[in-house]
C-alpha positions in Angstrom: -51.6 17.0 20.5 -49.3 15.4 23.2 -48.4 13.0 20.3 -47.5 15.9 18.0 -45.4 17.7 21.3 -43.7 14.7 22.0 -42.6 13.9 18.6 -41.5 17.7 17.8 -39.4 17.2 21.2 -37.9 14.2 20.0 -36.9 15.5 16.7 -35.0 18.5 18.2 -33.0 16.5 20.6 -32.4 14.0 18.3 -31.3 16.9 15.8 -29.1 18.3 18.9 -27.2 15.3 19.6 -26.8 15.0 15.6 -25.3 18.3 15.4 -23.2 18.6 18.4 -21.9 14.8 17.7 -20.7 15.6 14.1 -18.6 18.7 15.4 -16.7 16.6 18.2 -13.6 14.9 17.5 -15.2 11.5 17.7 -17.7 12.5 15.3 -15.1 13.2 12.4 -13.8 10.5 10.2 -10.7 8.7 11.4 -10.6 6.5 9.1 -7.7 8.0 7.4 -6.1 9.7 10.6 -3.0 7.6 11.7 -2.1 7.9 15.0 1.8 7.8 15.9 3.5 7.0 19.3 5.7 9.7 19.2 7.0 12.6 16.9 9.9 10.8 15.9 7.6 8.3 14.7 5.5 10.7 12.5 8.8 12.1 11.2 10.1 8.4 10.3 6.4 7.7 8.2 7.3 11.3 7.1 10.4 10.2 5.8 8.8 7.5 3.6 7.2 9.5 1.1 9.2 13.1 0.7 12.4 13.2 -1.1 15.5 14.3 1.0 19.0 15.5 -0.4 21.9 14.8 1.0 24.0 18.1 1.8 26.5 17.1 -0.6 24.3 16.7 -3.5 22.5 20.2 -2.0 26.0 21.9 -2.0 26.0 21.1 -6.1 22.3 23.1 -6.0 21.8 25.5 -3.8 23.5 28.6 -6.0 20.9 28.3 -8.8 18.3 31.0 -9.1 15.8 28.9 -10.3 15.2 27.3 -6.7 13.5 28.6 -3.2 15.6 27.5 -0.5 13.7 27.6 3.0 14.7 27.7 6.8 11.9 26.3 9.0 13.6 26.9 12.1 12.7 30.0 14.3 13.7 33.3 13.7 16.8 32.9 16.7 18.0 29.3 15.3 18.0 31.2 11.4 20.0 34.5 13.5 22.7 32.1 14.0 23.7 31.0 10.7 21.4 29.8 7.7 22.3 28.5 4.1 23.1 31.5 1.9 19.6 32.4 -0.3 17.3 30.6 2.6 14.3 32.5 3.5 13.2 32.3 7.2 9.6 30.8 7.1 9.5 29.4 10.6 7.4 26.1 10.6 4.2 26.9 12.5 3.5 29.6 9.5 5.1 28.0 6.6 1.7 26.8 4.4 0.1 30.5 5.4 3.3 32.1 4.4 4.7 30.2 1.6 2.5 31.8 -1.0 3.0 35.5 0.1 4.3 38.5 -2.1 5.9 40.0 1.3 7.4 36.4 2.1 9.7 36.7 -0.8 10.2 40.8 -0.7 14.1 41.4 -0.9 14.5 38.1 -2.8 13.7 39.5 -6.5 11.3 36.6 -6.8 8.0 36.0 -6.6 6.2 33.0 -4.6 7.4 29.6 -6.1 4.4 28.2 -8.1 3.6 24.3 -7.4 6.2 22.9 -9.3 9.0 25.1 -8.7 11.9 23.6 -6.8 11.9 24.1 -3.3 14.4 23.0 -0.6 13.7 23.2 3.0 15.8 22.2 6.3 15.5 23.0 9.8 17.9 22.3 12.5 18.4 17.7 12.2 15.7 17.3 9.7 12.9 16.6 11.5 10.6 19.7 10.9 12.6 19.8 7.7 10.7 16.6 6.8 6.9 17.7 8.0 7.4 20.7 6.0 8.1 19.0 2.9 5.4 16.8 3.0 3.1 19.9 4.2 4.2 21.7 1.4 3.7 18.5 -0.9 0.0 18.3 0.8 -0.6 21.8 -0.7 0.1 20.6 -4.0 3.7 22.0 -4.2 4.9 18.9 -6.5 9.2 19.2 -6.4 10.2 19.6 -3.0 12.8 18.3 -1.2 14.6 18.4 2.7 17.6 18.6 3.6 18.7 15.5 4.9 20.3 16.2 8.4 19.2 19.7 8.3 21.1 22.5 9.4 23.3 21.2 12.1 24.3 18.6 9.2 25.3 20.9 6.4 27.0 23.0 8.9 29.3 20.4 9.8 30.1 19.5 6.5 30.6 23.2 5.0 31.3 25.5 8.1 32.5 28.2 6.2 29.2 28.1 3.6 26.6 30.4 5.9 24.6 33.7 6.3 
């Protein structure tokens, strides 16, 4: 019987330690986390695998009505001036956003579908970036970001703004 006891008691703790292991941060796989130094680190790898546009080449674009233009910044930074047709999806809620009906309300269009073209900036290009390749993550396949961002295109067309 204290066999039996002892062996039940094992069990559980070992079951414990199992559980409560595989729910910490060192239980879960890093394997295929990479760890950067810095954000402007993560935002250089970034850089490596989205597709940016220059704000010349998005000057040539950004009229159509075929594409969803997108301001990551905050709701202040967009107050100050944004790219005519940008919607204001600040970053920390752009993939619970994106896909929205109300997002897009006043726009007369709907939520782009994954391979719609979509063109996001923020203020240099740095959350610009981590929202394209968020966006890319959730299977949005034609996205680009604004190379420079907003400061960028502002200097180039001062007199092209909301």
């Amino acid at each position: 019987m204290k066999h039996i006891n002892f062996t039940i008691r094992g069990t559980t703790v070992f079951l414990l330690l199992f559980v409560f292991y595989s729910f910490t941060a060192e239980g879960q796989n890093k394997s295929e986390l990479i760890i950067y130094e810095d954000a402007a680190e993560m935002v250089a790898a970034t850089k490596e695998v989205i597709t940016e546009i220059t704000p010349e080449d998005f000057k040539n674009t950004y009229t159509r009505n075929d594409i969803y233009i997108i301001d990551v910044r905050t709701v202040a930074e967009n107050k100050a001036g944004a790219v005519p047709g940008a919607v204001n999806i600040p970053r920390g809620v752009l993939e619970f956003r994106i896909n929205l009906d109300e997002t897009w309300d006043g726009t007369g269009k709907n939520p782009p579908s994954k391979s719609d073209p979509i063109f996001v900036y923020c203020s240099t290009g740095g959350r610009g970036s981590l929202s394209a390749k968020a966006l890319m993550q959730l299977g949005y396949t034609n996205v680009q970001s604004l190379q420079g961002g907003w400061n960028a295109w502002n200097e180039k067309y001062p007199d092209i703004k909301e």
